[in-house]
ZAMARGU-4260 file (C-alpha; in steps of 0.2 Angstrom, whole numbers, plus 5000, padded with zeros to 4 digits):
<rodrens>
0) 5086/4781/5044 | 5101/4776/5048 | 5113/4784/5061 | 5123/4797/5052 | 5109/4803/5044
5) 5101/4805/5061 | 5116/4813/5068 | 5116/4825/5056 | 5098/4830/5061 | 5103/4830/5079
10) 5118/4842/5075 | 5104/4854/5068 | 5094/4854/5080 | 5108/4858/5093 | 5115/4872/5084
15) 5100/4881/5084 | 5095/4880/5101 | 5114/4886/5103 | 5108/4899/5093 | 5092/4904/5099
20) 5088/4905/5079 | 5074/4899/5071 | 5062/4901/5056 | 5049/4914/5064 | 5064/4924/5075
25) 5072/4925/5057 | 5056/4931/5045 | 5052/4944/5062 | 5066/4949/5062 | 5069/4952/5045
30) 5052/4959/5043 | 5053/4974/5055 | 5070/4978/5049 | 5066/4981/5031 | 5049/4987/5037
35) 5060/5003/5047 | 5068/5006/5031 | 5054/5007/5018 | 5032/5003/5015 | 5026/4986/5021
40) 5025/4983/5002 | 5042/4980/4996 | 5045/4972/5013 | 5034/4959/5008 | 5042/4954/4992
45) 5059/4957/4998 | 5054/4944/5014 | 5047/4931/5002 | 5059/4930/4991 | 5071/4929/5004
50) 5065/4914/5009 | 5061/4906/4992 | 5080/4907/4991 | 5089/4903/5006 | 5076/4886/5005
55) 5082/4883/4987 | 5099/4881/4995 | 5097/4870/5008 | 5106/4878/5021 | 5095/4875/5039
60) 5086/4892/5046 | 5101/4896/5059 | 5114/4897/5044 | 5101/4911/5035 | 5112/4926/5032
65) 5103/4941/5036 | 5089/4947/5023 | 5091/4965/5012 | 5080/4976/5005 | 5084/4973/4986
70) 5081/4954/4985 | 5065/4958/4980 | 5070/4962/4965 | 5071/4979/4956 | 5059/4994/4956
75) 5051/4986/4939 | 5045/4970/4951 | 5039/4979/4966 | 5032/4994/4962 | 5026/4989/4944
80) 5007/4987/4946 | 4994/5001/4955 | 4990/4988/4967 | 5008/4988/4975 | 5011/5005/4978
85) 4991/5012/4982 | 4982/5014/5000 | 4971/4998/5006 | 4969/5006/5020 | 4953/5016/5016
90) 4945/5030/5025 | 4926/5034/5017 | 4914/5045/5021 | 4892/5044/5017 | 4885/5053/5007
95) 4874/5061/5017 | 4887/5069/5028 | 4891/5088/5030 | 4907/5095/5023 | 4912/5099/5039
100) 4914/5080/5042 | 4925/5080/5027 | 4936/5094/5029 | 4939/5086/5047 | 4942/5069/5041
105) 4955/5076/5029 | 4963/5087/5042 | 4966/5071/5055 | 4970/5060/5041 | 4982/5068/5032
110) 4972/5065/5017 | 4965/5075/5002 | 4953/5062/4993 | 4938/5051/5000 | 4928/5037/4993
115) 4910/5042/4996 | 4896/5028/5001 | 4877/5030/4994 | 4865/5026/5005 | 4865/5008/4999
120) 4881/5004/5006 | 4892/5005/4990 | 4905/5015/4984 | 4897/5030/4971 | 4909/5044/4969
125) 4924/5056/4977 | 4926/5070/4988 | 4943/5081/4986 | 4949/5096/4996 | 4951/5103/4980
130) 4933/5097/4974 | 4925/5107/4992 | 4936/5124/4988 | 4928/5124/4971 | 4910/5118/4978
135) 4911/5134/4992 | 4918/5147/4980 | 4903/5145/4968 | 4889/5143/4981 | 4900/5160/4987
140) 4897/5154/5003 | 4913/5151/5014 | 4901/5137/5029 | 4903/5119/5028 | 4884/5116/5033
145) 4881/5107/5014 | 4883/5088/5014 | 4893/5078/5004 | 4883/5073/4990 | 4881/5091/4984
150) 4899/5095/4980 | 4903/5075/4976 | 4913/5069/4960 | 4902/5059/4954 | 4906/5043/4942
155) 4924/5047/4944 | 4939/5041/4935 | 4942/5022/4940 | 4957/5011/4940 | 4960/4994/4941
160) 4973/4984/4953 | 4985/4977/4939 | 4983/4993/4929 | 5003/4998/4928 | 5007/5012/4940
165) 5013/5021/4922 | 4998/5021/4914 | 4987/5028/4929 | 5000/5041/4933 | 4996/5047/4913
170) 4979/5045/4918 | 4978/5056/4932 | 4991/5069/4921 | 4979/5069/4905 | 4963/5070/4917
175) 4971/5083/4928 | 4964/5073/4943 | 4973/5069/4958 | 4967/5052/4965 | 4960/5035/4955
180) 4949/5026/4963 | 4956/5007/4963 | 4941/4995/4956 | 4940/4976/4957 | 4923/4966/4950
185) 4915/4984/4954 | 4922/4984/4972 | 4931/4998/4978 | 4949/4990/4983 | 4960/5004/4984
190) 4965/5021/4980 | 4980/5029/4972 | 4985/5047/4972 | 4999/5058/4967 | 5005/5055/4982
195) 5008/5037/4981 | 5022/5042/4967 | 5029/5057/4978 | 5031/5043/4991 | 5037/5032/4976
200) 5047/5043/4969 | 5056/5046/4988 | 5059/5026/4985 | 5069/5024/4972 | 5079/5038/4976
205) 5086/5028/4991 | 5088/5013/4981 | 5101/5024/4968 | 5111/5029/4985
</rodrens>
């Protein structure tokens, strides 16, 4: 290497110690001002297509101008699939608890919907706020002493992650259901509600500000 091209590297490196600017102050910085503004998701996409371009061009990390929300691309990218706009998150409940477990770990949640697990560990059916009402107004009893599997969806309606957020929220509209189970290889993933596209829906009203 000979000694311009070494000065060069040197020049760099000076500037950004100057600037107290490096790759990771840049991508944390980034990441936790777009997350503020909108769901980890299109935080994601927006930070690594940040990067993917401001590396394309050359320029070294402390010249990175500052990252914004729509370099991720428009709503069609980001919020295209089921998978990038439902809850991973997941909250279950066994099948062999009481109601009363369920209505609680709705009411501290801030959830309507639960995967339920059998007794062999894997994911069998749903429990709704909706479904209990129902399940107590017929048994015309007004306790939660019942478990679970008594007043369980069973074989509910299943989605899959690259299913289009389009065709689940048909789904759910034709069914008249209000949450999709998110399947992949027979392993419960995910889970999308009507919810999801209220949030959504919040979403791309910002982005036509």
């Amino acid at each position: 290497m000979d000694s311009s091209e070494i000065e060069k590297y040197l020049g760099i490196i000076r500037k950004r110690v100057e600037s107290n600017r490096t790759g990771s102050n840049w991508i944390l910085d980034s990441y936790t001002d777009l997350k503020n503004e909108g769901p980890e998701e299109q935080a994601l996409v927006a930070l690594t297509e940040g990067i993917y371009q401001r590396q394309k061009m050359g320029n070294p990390v402390h010249e990175w101008t500052p990252l914004h929300k729509g370099e991720g691309g428009g709503w069609r990218s980001k919020y295209a699939r089921v998978e990038q706009i439902m809850s991973s998150d997941l909250i279950t409940i066994h099948e062999d608890d009481l109601l009363e477990l369920a209505k609680n770990m709705m009411i501290w949640s801030n959830i309507h919907h639960l995967p339920v697990e059998s007794n062999q560990g894997g994911v069998i059916s749903l429990i709704t706020s909706d479904r209990i009402l129902s399940f107590l107004a017929a048994e015309k009893k007004h306790d939660f002493s019942f478990t679970v599997k008594q007043a369980m969806i069973e074989n509910p309606i299943t989605t899959a992650p690259e299913t289009s957020t389009i065709d689940a929220y048909r789904l759910m509209k034709e069914k008249e259901i209000g949450s999709l189970p998110v399947l992949h290889e027979n392993k419960l993933v995910g889970i999308v509600t009507l919810n999801d596209y209220i949030k959504l829906f919040e979403i791309l009203m910002e982005e036509l500000e």
